[in-house]
C-alpha positions as a Markdown table, in Angstrom:
| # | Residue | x | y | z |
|---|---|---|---|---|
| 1 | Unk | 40.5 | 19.9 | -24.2 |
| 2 | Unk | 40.9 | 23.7 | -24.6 |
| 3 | Unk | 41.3 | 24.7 | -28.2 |
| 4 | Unk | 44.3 | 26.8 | -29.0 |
| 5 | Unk | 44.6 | 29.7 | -30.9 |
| 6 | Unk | 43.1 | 29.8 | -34.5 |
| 7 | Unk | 45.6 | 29.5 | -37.2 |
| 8 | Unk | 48.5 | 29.0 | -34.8 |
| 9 | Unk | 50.8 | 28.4 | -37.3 |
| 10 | Unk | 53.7 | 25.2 | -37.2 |
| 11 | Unk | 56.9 | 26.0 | -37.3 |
| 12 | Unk | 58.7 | 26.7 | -40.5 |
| 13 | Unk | 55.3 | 27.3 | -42.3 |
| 14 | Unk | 55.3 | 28.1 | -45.8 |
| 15 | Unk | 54.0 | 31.2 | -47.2 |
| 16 | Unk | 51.1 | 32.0 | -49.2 |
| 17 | Unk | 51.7 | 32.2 | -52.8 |
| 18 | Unk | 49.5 | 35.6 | -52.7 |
| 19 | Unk | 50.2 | 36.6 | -49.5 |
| 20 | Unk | 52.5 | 39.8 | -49.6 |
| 21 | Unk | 54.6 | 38.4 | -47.1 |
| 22 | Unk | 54.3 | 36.0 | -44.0 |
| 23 | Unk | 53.1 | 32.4 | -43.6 |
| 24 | Unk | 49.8 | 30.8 | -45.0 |
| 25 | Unk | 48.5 | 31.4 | -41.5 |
| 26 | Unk | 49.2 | 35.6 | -41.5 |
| 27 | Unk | 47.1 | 35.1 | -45.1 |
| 28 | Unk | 44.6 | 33.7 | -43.7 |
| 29 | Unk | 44.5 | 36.0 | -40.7 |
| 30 | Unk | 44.3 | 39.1 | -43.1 |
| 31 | Unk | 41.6 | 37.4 | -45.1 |
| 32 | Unk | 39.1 | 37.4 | -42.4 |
| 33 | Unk | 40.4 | 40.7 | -40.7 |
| 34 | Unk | 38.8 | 42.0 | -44.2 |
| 35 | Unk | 35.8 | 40.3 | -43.7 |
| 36 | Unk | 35.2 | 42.2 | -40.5 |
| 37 | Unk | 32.2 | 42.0 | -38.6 |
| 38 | Unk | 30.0 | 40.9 | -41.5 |
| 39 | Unk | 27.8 | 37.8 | -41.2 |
| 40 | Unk | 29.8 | 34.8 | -43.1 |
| 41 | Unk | 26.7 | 33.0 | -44.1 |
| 42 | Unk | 24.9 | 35.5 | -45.4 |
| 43 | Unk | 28.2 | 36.2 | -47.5 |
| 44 | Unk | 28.6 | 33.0 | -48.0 |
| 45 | Unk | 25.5 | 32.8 | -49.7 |
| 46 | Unk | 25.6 | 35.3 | -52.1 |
| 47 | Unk | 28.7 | 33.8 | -54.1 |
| 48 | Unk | 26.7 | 32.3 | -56.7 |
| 49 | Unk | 24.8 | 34.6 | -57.7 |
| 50 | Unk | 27.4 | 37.6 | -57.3 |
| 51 | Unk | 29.7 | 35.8 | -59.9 |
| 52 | Unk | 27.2 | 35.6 | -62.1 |
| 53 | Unk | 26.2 | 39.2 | -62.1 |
| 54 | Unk | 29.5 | 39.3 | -62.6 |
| 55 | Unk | 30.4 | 37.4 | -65.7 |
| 56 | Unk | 27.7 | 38.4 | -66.8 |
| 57 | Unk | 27.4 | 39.6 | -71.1 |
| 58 | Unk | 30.9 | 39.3 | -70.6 |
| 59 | Unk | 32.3 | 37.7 | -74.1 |
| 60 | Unk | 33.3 | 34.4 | -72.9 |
| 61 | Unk | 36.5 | 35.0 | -74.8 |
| 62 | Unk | 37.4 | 37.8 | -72.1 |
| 63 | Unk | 37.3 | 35.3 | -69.2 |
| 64 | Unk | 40.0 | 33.4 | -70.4 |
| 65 | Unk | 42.7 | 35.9 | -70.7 |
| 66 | Unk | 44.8 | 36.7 | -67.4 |
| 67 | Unk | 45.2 | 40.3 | -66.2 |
| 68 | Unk | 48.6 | 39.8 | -66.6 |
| 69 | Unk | 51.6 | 37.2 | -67.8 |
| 70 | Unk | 51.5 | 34.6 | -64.9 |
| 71 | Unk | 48.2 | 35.5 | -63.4 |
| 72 | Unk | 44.9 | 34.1 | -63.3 |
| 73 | Unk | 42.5 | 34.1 | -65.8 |
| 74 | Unk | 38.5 | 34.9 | -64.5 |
| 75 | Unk | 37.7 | 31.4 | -65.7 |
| 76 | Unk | 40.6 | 30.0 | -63.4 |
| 77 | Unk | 39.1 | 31.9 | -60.5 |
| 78 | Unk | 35.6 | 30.4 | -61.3 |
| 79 | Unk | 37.4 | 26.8 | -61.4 |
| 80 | Unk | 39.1 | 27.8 | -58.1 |
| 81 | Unk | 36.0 | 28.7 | -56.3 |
| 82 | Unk | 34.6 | 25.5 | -56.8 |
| 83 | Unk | 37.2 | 23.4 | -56.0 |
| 84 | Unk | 37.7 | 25.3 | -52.5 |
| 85 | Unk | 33.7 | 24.8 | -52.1 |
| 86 | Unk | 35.3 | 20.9 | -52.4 |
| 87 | Unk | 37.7 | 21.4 | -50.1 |
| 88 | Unk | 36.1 | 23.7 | -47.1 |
| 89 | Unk | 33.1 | 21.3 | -47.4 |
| 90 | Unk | 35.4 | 18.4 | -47.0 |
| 91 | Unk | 37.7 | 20.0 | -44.1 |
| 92 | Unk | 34.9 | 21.1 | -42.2 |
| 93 | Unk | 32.9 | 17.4 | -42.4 |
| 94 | Unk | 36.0 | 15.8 | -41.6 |
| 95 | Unk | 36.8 | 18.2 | -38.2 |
| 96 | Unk | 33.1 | 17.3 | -37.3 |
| 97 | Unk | 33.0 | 13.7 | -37.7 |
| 98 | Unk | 37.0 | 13.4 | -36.8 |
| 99 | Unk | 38.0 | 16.3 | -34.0 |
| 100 | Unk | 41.8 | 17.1 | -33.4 |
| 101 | Unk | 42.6 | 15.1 | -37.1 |
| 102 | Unk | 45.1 | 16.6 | -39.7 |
| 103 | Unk | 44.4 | 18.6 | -42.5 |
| 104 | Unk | 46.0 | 18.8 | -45.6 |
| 105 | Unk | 47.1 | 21.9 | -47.3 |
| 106 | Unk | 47.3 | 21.9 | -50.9 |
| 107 | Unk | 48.6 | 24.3 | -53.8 |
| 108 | Unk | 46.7 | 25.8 | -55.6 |
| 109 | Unk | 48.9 | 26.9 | -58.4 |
| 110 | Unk | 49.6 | 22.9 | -58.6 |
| 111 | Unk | 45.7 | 22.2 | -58.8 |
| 112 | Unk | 45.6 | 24.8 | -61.7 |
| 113 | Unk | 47.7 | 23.2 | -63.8 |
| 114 | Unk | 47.1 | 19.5 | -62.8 |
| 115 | Unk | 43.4 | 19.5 | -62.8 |
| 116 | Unk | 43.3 | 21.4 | -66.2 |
| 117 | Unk | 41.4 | 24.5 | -64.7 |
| 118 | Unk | 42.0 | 26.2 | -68.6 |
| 119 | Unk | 40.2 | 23.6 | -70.3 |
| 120 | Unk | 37.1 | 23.8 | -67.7 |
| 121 | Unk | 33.6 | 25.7 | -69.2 |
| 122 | Unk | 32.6 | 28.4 | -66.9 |
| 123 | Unk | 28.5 | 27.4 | -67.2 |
| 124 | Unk | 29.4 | 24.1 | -65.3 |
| 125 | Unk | 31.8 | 25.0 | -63.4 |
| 126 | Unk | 28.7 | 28.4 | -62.3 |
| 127 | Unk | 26.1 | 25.4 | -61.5 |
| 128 | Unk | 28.2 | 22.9 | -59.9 |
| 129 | Unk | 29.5 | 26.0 | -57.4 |
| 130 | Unk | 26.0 | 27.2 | -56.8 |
| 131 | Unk | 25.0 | 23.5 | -56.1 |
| 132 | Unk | 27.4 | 22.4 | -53.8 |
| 133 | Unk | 27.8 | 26.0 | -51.9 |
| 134 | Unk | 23.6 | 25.6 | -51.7 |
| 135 | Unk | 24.6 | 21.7 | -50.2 |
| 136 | Unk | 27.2 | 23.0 | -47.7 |
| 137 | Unk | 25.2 | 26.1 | -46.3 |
| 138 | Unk | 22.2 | 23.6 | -46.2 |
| 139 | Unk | 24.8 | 21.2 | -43.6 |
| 140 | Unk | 26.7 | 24.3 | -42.2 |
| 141 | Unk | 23.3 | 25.6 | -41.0 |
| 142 | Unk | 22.8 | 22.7 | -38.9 |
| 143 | Unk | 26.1 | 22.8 | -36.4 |
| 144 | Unk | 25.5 | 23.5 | -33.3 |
| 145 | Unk | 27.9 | 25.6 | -31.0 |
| 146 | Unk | 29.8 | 22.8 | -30.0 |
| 147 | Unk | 30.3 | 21.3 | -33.7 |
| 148 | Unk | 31.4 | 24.8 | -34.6 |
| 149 | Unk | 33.9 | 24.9 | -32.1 |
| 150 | Unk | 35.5 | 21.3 | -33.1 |
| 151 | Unk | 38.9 | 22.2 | -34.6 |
| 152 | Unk | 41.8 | 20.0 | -36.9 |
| 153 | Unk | 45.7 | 20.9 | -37.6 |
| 154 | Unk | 45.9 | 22.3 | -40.8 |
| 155 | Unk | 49.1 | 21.6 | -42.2 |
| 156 | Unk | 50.4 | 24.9 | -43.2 |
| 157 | Unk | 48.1 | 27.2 | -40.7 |
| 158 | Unk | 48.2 | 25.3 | -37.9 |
| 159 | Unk | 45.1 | 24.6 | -35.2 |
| 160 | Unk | 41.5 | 25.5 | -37.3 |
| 161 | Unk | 37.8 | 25.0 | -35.7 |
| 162 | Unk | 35.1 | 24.9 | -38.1 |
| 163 | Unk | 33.8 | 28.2 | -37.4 |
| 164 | Unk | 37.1 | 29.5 | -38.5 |
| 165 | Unk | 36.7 | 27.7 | -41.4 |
| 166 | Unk | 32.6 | 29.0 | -42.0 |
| 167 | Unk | 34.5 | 32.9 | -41.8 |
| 168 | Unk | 37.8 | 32.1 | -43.7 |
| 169 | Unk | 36.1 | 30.7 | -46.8 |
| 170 | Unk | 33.8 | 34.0 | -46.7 |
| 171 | Unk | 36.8 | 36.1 | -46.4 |
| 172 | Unk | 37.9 | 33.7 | -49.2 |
| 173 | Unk | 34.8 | 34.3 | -51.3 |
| 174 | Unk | 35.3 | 38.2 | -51.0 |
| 175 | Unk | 39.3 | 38.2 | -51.5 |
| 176 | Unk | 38.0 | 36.3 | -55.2 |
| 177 | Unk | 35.1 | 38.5 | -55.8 |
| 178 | Unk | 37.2 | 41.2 | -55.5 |
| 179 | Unk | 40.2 | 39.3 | -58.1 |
| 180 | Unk | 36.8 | 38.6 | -60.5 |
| 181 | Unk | 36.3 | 42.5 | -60.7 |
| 182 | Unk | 39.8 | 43.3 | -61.3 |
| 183 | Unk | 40.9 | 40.9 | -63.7 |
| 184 | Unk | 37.4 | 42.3 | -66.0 |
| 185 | Unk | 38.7 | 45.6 | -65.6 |
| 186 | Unk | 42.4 | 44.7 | -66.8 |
| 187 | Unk | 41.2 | 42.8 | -69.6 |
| 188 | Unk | 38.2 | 45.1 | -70.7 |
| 189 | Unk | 40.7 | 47.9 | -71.1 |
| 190 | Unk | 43.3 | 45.8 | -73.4 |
């Protein structure tokens, strides 16, 4: 079966809650337009160890303050970061073992709250990211073409293949390293 057109989007899909305007599937489309031509997994792999450099001799009391009322805090971005890790390592294993499935959207706004991202540390939160991105690079690295080309519906955006998936979560871990810096710089100059 021929795949169709990454991130065709369903009908009536919602949009983005950061997106400036359009569906979760023009989001994601801008995402990796930003990303470019660079290699995802060597993007993907610096994460880690850019956050930390990062957070880094920050006062930990700075990454809990939001830029701004309504926004997210650094420390909710950390939290973020490793619960996508959870849920592109779990998307892509399932569109591997289970082509053509469905795949749920979620909101992340709702996760924030729900999953208590504000009462998280940020030292766990650093190792268990580093861990898991190290496990799904370590299992990304072994799909084949074919693997990469499996796809699922995604609920919101439509038709995905795992190789869209391997360059939307880099384009994901920029758009976020990119939020990290600016948050720092709002809150340092308070």
């Amino acid at each position: 079966m021929t795949e169709p057109a990454p991130g065709t989007p369903p009908s009536g899909s919602p949009r983005h809650p950061g997106s400036a305007s359009g569906t979760t599937a023009e989001y994601a489309a801008q995402l990796i337009a930003r990303l470019g031509d660079r290699e995802p997994i060597q993007y993907l792999e610096e994460l880690p160890g850019a956050v930390r450099a990062l957070v880094a001799g920050v006062d930990p009391e700075l990454l809990l303050i939001p830029e701004a009322p309504d926004k997210w805090s650094v420390k909710d971005v950390l939290v973020h970061l490793l619960d996508s890790e959870v849920v592109y390592g779990y998307r892509m294993r399932f569109i591997v073992a289970q082509p053509e499935g469905q795949i749920a959207g979620y909101d992340q706004e709702r996760w924030l709250r729900a999953l208590r991202y504000r009462e998280a540390q940020v030292d766990p939160a650093l190792e268990a990211l580093t861990a898991l991105r190290h496990w799904n690079l370590t299992w990304i690295r072994t799909l084949g073409d074919e693997e990469r080309a499996r796809w699922g519906t995604h609920s919101e955006r439509g038709v995905e293949s795992v190789g869209h998936l391997i360059r939307l979560l880099a384009a994901h871990d920029m758009a976020h390293r990119t939020q990290i810096k600016r948050i720092l710089t709002a809150v340092q100059a308070a």
